[in-house]
ROLUMDREN-400150 format. One record per residue (C-alpha): x, y, z; residue in one letter; chain. Coordinates in steps of 0.05 Angstrom, whole numbers, plus 5000, padded with zeros to 4 digits. Layout:
BEGIN
<node east="X" north="Y" up="Z" resn="a" chain="A"/>
...
END
This chain:
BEGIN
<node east="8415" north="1442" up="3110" resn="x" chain="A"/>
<node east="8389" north="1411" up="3169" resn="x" chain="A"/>
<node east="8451" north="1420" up="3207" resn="x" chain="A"/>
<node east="8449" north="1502" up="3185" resn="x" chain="A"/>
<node east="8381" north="1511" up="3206" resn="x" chain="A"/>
<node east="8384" north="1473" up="3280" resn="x" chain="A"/>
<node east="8451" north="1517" up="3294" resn="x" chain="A"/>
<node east="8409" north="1577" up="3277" resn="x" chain="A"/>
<node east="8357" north="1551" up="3322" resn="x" chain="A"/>
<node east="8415" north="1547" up="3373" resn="x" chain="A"/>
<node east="8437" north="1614" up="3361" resn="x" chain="A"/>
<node east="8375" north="1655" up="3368" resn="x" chain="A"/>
<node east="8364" north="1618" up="3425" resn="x" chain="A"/>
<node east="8426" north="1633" up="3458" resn="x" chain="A"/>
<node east="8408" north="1701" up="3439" resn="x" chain="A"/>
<node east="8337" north="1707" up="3468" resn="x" chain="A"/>
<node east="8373" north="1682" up="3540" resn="x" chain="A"/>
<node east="8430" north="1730" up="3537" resn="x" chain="A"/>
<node east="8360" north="1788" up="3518" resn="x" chain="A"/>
<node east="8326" north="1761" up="3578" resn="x" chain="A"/>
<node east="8393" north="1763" up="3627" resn="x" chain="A"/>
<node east="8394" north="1831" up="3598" resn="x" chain="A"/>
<node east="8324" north="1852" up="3618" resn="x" chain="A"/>
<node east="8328" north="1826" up="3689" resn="x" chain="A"/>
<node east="8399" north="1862" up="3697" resn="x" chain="A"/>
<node east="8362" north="1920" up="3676" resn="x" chain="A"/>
<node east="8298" north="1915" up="3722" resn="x" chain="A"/>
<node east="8355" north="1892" up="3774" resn="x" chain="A"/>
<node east="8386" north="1958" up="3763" resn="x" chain="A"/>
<node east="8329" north="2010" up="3763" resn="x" chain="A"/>
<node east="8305" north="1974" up="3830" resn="x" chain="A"/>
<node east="8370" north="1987" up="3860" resn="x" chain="A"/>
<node east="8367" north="2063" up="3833" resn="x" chain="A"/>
<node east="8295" north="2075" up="3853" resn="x" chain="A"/>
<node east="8313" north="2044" up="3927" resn="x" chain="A"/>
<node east="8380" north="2100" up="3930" resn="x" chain="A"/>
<node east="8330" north="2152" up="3903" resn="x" chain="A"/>
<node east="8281" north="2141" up="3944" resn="x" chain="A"/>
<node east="8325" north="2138" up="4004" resn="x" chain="A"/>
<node east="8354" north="2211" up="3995" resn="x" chain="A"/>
<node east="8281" north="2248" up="3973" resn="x" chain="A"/>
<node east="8238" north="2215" up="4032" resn="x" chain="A"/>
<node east="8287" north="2216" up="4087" resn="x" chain="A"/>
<node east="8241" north="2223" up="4148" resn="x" chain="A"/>
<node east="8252" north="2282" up="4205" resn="x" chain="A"/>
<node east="8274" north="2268" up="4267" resn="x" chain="A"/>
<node east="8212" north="2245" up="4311" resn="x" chain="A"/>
<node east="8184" north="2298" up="4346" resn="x" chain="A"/>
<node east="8173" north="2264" up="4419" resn="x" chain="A"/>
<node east="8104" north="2291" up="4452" resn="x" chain="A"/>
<node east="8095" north="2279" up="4520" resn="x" chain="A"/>
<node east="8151" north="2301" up="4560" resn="x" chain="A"/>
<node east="8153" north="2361" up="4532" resn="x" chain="A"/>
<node east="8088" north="2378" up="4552" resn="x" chain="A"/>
<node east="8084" north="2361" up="4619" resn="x" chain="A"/>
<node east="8153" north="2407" up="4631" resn="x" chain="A"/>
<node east="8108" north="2471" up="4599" resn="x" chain="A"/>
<node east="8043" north="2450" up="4635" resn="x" chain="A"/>
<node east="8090" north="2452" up="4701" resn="x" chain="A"/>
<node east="8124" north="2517" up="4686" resn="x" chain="A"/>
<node east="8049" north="2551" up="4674" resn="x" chain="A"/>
<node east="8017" north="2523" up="4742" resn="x" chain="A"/>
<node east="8083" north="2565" up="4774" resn="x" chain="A"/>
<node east="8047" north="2629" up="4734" resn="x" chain="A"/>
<node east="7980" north="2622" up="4764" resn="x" chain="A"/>
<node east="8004" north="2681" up="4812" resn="x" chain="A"/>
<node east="8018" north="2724" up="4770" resn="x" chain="A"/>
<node east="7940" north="2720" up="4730" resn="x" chain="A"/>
<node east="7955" north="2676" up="4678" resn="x" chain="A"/>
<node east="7904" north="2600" up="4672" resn="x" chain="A"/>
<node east="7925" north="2561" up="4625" resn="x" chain="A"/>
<node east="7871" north="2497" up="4586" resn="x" chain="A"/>
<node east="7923" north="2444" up="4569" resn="x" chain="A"/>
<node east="7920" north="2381" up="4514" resn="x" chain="A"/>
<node east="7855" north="2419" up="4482" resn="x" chain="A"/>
<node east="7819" north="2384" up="4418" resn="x" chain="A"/>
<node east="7807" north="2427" up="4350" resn="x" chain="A"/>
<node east="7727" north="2405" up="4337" resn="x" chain="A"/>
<node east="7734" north="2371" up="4264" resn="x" chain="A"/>
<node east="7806" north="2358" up="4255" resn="x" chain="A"/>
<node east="7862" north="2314" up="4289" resn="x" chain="A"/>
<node east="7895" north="2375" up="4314" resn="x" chain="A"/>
<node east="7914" north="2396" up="4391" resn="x" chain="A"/>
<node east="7936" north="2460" up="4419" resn="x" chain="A"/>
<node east="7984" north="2440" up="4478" resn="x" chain="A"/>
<node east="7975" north="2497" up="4515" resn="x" chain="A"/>
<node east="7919" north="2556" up="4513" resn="x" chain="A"/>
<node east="7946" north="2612" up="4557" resn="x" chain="A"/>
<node east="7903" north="2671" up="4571" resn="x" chain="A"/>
<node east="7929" north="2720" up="4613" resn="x" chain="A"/>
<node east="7947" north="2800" up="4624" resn="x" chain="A"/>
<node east="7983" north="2802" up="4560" resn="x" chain="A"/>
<node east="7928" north="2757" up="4517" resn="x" chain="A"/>
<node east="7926" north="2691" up="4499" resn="x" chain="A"/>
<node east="7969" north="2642" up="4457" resn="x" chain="A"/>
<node east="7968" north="2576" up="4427" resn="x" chain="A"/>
<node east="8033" north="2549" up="4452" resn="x" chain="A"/>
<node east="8060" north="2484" up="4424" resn="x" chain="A"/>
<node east="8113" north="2453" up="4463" resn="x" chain="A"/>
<node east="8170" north="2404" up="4421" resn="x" chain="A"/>
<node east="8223" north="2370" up="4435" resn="x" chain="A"/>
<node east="8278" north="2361" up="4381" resn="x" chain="A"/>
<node east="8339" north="2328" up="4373" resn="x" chain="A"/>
<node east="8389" north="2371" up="4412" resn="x" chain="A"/>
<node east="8444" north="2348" up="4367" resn="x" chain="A"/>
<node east="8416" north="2382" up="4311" resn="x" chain="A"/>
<node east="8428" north="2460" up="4308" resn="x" chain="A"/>
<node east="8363" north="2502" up="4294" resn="x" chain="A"/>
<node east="8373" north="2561" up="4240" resn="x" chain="A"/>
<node east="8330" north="2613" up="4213" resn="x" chain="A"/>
<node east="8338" north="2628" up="4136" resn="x" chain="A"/>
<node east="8320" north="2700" up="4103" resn="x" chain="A"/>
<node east="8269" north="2705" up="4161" resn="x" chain="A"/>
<node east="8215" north="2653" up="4136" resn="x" chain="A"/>
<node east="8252" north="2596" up="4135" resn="x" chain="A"/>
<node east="8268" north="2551" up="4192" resn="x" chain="A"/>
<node east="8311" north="2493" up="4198" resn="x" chain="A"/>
<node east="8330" north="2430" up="4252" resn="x" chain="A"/>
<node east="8389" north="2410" up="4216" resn="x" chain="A"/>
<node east="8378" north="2399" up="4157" resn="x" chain="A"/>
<node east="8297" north="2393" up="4156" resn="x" chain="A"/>
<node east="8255" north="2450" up="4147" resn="x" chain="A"/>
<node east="8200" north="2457" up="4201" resn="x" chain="A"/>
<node east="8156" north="2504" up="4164" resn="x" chain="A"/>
<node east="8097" north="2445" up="4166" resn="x" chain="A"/>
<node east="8108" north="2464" up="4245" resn="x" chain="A"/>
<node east="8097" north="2537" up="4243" resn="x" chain="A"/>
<node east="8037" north="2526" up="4192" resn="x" chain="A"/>
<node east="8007" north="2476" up="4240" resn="x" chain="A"/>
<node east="8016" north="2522" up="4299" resn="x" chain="A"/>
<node east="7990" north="2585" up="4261" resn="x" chain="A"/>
<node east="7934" north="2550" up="4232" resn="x" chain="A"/>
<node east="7919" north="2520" up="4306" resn="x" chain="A"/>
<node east="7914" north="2592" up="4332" resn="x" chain="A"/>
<node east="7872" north="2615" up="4278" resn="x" chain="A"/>
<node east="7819" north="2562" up="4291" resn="x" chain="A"/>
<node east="7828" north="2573" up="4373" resn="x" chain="A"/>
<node east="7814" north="2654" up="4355" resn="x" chain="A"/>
<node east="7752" north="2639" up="4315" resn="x" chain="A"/>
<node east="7715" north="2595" up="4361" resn="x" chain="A"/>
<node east="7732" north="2631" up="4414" resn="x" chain="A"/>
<node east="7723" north="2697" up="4380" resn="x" chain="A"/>
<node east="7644" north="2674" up="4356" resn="x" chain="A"/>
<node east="7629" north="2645" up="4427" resn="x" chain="A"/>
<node east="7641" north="2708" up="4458" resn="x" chain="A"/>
<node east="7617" north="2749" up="4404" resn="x" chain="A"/>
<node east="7681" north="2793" up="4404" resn="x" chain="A"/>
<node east="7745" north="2790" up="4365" resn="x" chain="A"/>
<node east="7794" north="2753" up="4404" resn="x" chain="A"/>
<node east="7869" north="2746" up="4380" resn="x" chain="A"/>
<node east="7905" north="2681" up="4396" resn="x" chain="A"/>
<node east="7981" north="2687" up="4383" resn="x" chain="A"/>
<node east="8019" north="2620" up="4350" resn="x" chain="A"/>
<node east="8079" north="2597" up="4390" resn="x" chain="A"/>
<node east="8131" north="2539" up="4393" resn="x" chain="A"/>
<node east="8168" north="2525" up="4460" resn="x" chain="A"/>
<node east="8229" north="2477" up="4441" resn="x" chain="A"/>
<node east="8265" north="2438" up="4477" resn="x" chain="A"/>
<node east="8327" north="2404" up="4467" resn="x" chain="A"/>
<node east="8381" north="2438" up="4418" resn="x" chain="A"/>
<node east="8403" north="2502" up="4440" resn="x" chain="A"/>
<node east="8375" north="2567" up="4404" resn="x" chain="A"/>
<node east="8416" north="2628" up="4377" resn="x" chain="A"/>
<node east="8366" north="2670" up="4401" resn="x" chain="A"/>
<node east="8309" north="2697" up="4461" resn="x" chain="A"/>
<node east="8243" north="2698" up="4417" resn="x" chain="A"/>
<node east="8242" north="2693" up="4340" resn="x" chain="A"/>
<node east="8179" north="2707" up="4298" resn="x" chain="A"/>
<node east="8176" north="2657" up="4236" resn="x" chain="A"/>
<node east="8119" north="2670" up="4187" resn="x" chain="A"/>
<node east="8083" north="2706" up="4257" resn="x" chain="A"/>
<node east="8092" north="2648" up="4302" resn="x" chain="A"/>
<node east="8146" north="2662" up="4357" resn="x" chain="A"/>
<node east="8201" north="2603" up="4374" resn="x" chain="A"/>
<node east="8235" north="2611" up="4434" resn="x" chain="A"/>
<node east="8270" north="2550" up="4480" resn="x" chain="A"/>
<node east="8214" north="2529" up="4524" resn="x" chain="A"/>
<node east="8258" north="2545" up="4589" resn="x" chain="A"/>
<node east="8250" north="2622" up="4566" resn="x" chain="A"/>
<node east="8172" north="2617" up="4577" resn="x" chain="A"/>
<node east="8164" north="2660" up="4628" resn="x" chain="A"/>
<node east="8209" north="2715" up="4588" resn="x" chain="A"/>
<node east="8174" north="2694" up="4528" resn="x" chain="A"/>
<node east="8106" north="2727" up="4566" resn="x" chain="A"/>
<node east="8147" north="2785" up="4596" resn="x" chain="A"/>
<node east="8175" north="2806" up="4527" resn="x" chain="A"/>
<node east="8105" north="2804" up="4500" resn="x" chain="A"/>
<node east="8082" north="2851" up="4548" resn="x" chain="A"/>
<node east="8139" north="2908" up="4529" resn="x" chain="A"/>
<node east="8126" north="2889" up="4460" resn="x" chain="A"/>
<node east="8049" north="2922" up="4486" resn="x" chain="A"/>
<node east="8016" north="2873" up="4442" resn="x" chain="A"/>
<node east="7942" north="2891" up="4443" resn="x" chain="A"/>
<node east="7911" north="2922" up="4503" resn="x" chain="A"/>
<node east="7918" north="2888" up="4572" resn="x" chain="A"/>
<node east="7865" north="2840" up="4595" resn="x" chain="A"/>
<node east="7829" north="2855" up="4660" resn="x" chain="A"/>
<node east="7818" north="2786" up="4708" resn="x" chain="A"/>
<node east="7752" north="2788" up="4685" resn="x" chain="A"/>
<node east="7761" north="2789" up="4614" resn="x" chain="A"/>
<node east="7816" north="2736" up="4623" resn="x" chain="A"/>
<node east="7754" north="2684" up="4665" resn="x" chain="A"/>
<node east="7710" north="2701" up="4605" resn="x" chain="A"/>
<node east="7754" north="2681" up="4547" resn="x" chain="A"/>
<node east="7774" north="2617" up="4594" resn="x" chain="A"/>
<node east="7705" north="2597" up="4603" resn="x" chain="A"/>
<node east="7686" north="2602" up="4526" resn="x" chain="A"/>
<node east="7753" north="2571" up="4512" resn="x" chain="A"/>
<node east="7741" north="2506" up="4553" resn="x" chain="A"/>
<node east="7666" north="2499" up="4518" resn="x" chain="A"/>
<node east="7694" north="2502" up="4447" resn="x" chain="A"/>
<node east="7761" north="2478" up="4454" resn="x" chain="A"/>
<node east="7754" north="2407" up="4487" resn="x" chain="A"/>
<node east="7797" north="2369" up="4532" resn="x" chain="A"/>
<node east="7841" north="2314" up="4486" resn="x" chain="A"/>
<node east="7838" north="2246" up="4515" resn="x" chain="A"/>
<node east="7887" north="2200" up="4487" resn="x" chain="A"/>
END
């Protein structure tokens, strides 16, 4: 009897071990799965590099000062971590422009009109960033002056090569950043809004630089 009972001992032990080896294959195995899935769902965009990019807009808009158009570069939203790139007020109005350089590897693709794509990523958070940039820049600007003022959204890319002039996405316009200067042109036979005067351009730059400040980094 004693014999019986210490091989059942044995055997359930035996069997508890081979349970445990089990468990740990298991916990093993639903790291391993939660690593792949986690892999595919938070794949991260390509970086968007700031700097460069920048500089190469801010150089193309000193070139424009001839024809009436001032430009407040690197400007701070008041309350937020945001920056406009580029304020440019000038005969036509004045946009928020956002200057980006992708991966040029990547081809850029507009879906049903509202969605936009860098390869595969969608870039929507951009053109809600920029829009929602604008909108802020419009109603500081707009209460320090006491007058409606309309800032338009834009993103100048640079980089991959774009099937197109100017694109409006979800009312922000994407064009390639080396377009800017037809960018403004087309927005002037688009006749969006009524001309500014040199004056009225001075005034909205003067409010602009007191509620917009200058970003240090």
């Amino acid at each position: 009897m004693a014999g019986a009972a210490g091989a059942a001992r044995t055997v359930a032990g035996a069997a508890r071990t081979v349970a445990g080896a089990a468990r740990t294959v298991a916990g093993a195995a639903r790291t391993v799965g939660d690593t792949i899935r986690s892999s595919h769902t938070t794949a991260a965009l390509p970086p968007v590099r700031r700097g460069s990019a920048q500089r190469k807009t801010a150089r193309q808009l000193e070139k424009l000062g001839g024809t009436g158009y001032v430009a407040l570069n690197e400007r701070a939203i008041p309350g937020s971590e945001a920056i406009i790139d580029h304020l440019v007020i000038g005969p036509t109005g004045v946009y928020a422009i956002d200057s980006e350089r992708w991966d040029k590897r990547l081809p850029v693709r507009v879906l049903g009109g509202k969605q936009l794509f860098h390869g595969p990523f969608s870039r929507i958070d951009r053109l809600e960033e920029a829009r929602w940039e604008a909108a802020q820049a419009a109603e500081l600007i707009s209460g320090a002056l006491g007058r409606d003022v309309d800032v338009r959204p834009a993103v100048a890319v640079y980089g991959p090569k774009l099937p197109w002039t100017v694109l409006t996405v979800r009312n922000v316009d994407v064009f390639a950043a080396n377009h800017l200067r037809k960018y403004l042109r087309r927005s002037v036979k688009a006749g969006r809004g009524r001309r500014l005067t040199s004056a009225e351009v001075d005034r909205i730059q003067a409010a602009a630089a007191r509620v917009l400040p200058e970003h240090f980094e």
